[in-house]
Structures are given as C-alpha cells and as structure tokens.
C-alpha positions in Angstrom: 14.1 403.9 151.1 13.0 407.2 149.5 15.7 409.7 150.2 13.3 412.9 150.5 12.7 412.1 153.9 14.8 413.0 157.2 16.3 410.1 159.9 16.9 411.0 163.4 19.1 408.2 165.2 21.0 407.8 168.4 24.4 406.3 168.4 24.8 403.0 169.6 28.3 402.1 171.6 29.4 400.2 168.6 30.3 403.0 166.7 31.6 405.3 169.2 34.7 406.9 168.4 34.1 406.7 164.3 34.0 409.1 161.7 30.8 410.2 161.1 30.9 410.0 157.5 32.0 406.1 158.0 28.9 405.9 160.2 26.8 406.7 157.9 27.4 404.4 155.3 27.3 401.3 157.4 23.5 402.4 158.8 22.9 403.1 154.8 25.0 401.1 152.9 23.3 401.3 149.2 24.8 405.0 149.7 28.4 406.0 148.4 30.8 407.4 150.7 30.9 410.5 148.2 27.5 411.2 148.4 27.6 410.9 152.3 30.0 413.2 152.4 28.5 415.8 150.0 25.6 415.1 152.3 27.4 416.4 155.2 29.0 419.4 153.3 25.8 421.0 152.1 24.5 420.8 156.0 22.1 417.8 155.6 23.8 415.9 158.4 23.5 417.2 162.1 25.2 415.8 165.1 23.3 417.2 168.1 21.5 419.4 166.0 24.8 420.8 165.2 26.6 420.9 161.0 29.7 419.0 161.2 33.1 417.8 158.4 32.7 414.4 157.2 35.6 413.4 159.7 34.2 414.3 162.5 33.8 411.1 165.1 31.1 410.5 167.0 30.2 409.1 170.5 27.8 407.0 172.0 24.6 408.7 172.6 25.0 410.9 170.1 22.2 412.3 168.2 22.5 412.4 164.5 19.8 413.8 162.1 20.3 413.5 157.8 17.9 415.0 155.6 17.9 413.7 152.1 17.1 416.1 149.5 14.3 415.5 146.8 15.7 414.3 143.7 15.1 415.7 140.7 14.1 413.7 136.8 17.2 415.0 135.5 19.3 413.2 137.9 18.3 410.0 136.1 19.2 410.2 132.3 18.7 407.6 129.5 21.7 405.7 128.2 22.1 403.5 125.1 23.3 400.2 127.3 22.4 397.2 125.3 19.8 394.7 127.5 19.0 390.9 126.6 14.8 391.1 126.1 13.8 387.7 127.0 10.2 388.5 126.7 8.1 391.9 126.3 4.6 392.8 125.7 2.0 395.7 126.5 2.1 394.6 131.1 5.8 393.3 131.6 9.1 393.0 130.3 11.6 390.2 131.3 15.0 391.1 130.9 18.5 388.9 131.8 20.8 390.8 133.6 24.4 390.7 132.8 27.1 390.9 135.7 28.5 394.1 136.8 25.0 396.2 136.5 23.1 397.7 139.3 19.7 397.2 138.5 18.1 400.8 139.6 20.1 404.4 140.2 20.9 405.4 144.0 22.2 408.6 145.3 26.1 408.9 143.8 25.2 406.1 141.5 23.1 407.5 138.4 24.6 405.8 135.5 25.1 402.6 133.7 22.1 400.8 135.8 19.5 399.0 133.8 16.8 401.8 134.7 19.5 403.8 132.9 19.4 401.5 130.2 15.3 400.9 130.1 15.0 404.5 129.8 16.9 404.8 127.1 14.7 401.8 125.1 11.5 402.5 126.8 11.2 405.9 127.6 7.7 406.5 129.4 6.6 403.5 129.1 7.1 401.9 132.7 5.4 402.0 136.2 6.0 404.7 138.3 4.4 403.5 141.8 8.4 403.5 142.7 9.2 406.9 141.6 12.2 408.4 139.5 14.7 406.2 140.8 13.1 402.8 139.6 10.8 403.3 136.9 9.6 399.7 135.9 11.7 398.3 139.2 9.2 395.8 141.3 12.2 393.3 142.5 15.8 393.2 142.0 18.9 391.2 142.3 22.8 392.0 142.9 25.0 393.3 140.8 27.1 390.6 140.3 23.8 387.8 140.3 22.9 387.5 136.8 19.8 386.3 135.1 15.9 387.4 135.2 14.1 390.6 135.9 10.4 391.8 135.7 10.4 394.8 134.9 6.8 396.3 134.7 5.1 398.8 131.9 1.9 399.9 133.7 1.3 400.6 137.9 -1.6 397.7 137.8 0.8 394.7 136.1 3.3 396.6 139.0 0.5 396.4 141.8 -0.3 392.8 141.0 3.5 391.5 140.3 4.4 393.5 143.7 1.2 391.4 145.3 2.6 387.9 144.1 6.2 388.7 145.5 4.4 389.8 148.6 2.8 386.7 148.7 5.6 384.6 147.7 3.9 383.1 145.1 6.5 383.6 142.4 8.4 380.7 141.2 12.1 381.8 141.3 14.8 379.0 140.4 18.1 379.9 140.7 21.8 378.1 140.1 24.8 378.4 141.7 28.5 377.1 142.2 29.0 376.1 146.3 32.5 376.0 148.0 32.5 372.2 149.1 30.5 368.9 148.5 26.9 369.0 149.6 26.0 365.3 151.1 22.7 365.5 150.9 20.5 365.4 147.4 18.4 368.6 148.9 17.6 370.4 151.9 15.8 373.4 153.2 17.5 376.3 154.9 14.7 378.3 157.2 16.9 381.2 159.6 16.1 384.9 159.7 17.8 387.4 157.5 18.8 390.6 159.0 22.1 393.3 159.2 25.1 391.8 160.4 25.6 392.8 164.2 29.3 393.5 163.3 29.4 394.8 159.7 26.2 397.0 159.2 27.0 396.8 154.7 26.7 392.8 155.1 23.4 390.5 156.0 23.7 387.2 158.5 21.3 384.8 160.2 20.3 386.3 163.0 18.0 385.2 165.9 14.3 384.5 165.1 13.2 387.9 167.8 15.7 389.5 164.5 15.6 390.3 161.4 12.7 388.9 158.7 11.7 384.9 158.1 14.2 383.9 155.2 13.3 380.0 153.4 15.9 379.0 150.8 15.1 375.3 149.2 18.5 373.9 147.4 18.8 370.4 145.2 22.1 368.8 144.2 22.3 369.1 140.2 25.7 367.7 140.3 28.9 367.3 142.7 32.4 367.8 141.4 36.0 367.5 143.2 35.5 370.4 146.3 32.6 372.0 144.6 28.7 371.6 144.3 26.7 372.8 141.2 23.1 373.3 143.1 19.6 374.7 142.2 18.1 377.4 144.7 14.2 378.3 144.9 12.9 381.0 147.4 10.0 381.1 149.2 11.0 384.8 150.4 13.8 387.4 148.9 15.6 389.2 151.6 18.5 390.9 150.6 21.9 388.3 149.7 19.3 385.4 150.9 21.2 382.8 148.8 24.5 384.1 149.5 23.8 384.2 153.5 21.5 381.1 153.8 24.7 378.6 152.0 27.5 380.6 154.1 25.5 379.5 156.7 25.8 375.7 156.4 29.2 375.7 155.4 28.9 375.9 151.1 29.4 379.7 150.5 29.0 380.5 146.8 31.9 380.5 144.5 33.5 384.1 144.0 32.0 385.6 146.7 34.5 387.3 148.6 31.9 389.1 151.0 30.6 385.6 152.9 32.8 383.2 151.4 36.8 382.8 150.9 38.6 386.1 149.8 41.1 383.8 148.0 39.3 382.4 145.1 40.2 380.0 142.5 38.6 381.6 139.3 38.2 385.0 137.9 34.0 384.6 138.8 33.6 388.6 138.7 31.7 388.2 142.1 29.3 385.3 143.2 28.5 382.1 140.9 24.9 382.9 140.6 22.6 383.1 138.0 18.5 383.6 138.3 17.0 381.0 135.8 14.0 380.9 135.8 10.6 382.8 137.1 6.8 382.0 136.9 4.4 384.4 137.4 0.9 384.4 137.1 0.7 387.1 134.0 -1.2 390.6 135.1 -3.7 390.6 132.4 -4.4 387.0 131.2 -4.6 385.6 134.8 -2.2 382.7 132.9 0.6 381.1 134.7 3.8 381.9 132.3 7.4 381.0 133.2 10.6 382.2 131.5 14.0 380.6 131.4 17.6 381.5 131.0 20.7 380.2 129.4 23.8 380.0 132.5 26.4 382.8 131.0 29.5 381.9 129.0 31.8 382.2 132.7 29.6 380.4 134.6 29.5 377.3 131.6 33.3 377.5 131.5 34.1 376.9 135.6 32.1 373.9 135.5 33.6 372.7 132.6 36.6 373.1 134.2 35.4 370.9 137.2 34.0 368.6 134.9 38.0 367.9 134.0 39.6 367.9 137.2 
C-alpha cells in the first residue's frame, strides 16, 4: 500500500455500530490505532463526506473516505541496530532476522525496523523502486519469524529478485515447531489465502472464488511427545502462509497465540519459525546461489527440551 493515496469504501453490515477508528484498523491492519486516530484528528478521515472523533460509530452503508498524507525522508531515520550479514556484495545483501523486528517502517511505526537499521549501515546504497518506507525491501517476513532476507542494493538486482518471487522460483525452506504429531512423512497444503471473514487483522483459508492461490509443501524432520519439528517450502508467499496453511490441518505452530492455543508451553516470543534457507538465481552472474541459517539459540533449546521428555 503506498499511503499517499485516498480510499473511498462503503460499510459492510459487519461493522455497523463500531467505532470508526476500530474500523479502520481492521480494513488496514499494518496501521497503529494512534496513527488512525491522528488520521482522523487532522481531517483525513470522512464519514459521508463529513470530519468526524475517532469514537464515532458507524452504520451500514456508510460512506468513509481516508486520505493518507505523503510522507516525508525525514520520517524514516537511520539507527545503529546491530544486523547478522550472512552474505553481501555490489546487487544483494542477505541478512538473518532476529525476532521482535519489523522488517520495513509503517505509518506510527518508524523506528527499530531493519530498514532503520540498513540505513544506518548502508546509507544510499539500496533500491528505491519501493520508495522511502522500504529502501532495499523486495520481500519480507513477520516480526516474530526469524531467519533470511534479501535485501537489494540497486533497482535492477530489485527488478529481477522481485521477477523470481513473482514467478515463484525462489527456493525458500523454512523450519518450524507444530502443536501435535504429524502422521504422515510429508504432505502438500494447496487452499486460498485471504482476510479472515470475522477478524479483518488475521488471514484464513478461504474459498477458491477468495482470496489468492496459497501452496505450502511440509516434511517430517522429526516427531517428539505432542509436538512435530517439520520443514516448510513455498511455492507462493501470502501473508502468515505457514502459520494459516498448518492451523488449517490441525498442527498450528508453536507460540503462536494468533492461529494456535493462547495458552502455550514455552516462552517462544511468538511463532516457532525460522526462514533457513533461500536460492536465488544471483542478478548479475545468472548463477544459482543458496544461503543457509543456523535455527536460533530458543528455538535449539525447545527441542532439546522435547528431545528429554
């Protein structure tokens, strides 16, 4: 989304009767409630073409209209946040992503992201095909998924990384910690991604007329006592694709509280899962190159812990 644009939408029964600032960010959930309501304050909100508070409910047929103002370089400032370079040269830079960091900067969120943090160590010297707010940015993963990012130097290695993800040619291996034993040795999980009929922040399978096509392959690496430790690769990368597609059949990831169990058995920090790997075909040599990643310390220590049980 680039937020110098305007949105005119009409209220669907669901949400009749809600404030408006709540309404808001379920239909744009990557944006902070603070911001919303800033939004509304300085006038960039109308409800039938009329300014409103931010706790104002709305109805159904409502018209509401937000206009997102252009942002500005400054908003975006450099930070000395420590990054693990797994690889870097003159087209791309592979970093591994620690938990607890947004990857790029969104409206009320401008600080301790890793564009804050590739600023800060490589100032100019990233793509800018998607603008101020992710310099570099051709893909990302969740804040609390750790492991590999490209991150691109130049707009053509950002053009042709952009055209292998398109094309779902990138090799992408991930591991994870499942709620429950998996049977079977391997499997393919093919159901559309799309928003959550009931919880607009939160993705689900959805009908095939819905959402976008969504293939998640999974192997068994090994099976403890109530838990599985499995190996995920993507043909496509909706948003929580992992997360959604094992909710699905019944293994939800460890630690996640948003699709799996809120009660959960070890401090995970969010879900058990960590990108590994990624093979690219490299922008300038036309080479295929693949990078790998350690799992992190917490994620070594749970199944060491299911190892004893």
């Amino acid at each position: 989304m680039e937020f110098d644009e305007c949105y005119n939408m009409i209220v669907d029964d669901e949400y009749s009767d809600i404030r408006i600032d709540k309404y808001l960010s379920e239909i744009f959930p990557e944006l902070s409630r603070t911001y919303i309501q800033k939004l509304i304050k300085n006038g960039c909100v109308l409800l039938n073409s009329k300014q409103v508070k931010p706790n104002c409910r709305i109805a159904d047929k409502d018209t509401v209209e937000v206009t997102f103002p252009e942002l500005s370089v400054p908003d975006i400032v450099p930070e000395n946040i420590p990054i693990e370079v797994v690889y870097d040269d003159n087209d791309i830079i592979i970093i591994n992503k620690p938990k607890n960091m947004v990857v790029h900067p969104s409206p009320g969120h401008y600080s301790g992201t890793l564009v804050n943090a590739l600023m800060y160590h490589y100032g100019n010297n990233l793509s800018g095909i998607n603008g101020i707010l992710r310099p570099g940015i051709v893909h990302r993963i969740d804040k609390d998924t750790t492991g590999l990012i490209i991150v691109c130097k130049n707009d053509t290695a950002h053009k042709n990384i952009a055209n292998q993800l398109a094309e779902h040619s990138i090799n992408r291996k991930y591991h994870a910690i499942v709620c429950g034993v998996i049977k079977e040795d391997e499997g393919t999980i093919d159901k559309n991604i799309g928003r959550n009929h009931n919880d607009r922040k939160k993705m689900a399978v959805v009908s095939d007329r819905e959402g976008k096509n969504a293939v998640t392959h999974y192997r068994v690496l090994k099976r403890y006592n109530g838990y599985t430790y499995i190996e995920c690769s993507l043909e496509t990368g909706r948003t929580h694709q992992i997360r959604v597609h094992m909710a699905y059949i019944g293994h939800p990831l460890l630690g996640d509280t948003v699709y799996g169990y809120k009660k959960q058995p070890f401090a995970t920090n969010g879900q058990a899962l960590h990108a590994k790997s990624i093979g690219i075909i490299h922008p300038s040599t036309g080479e295929y190159v693949e990078f790998d990643s350690d799992i992190p310390a917490y994620f070594k220590n749970i199944l060491r812990i299911l190892s004893n049980k």
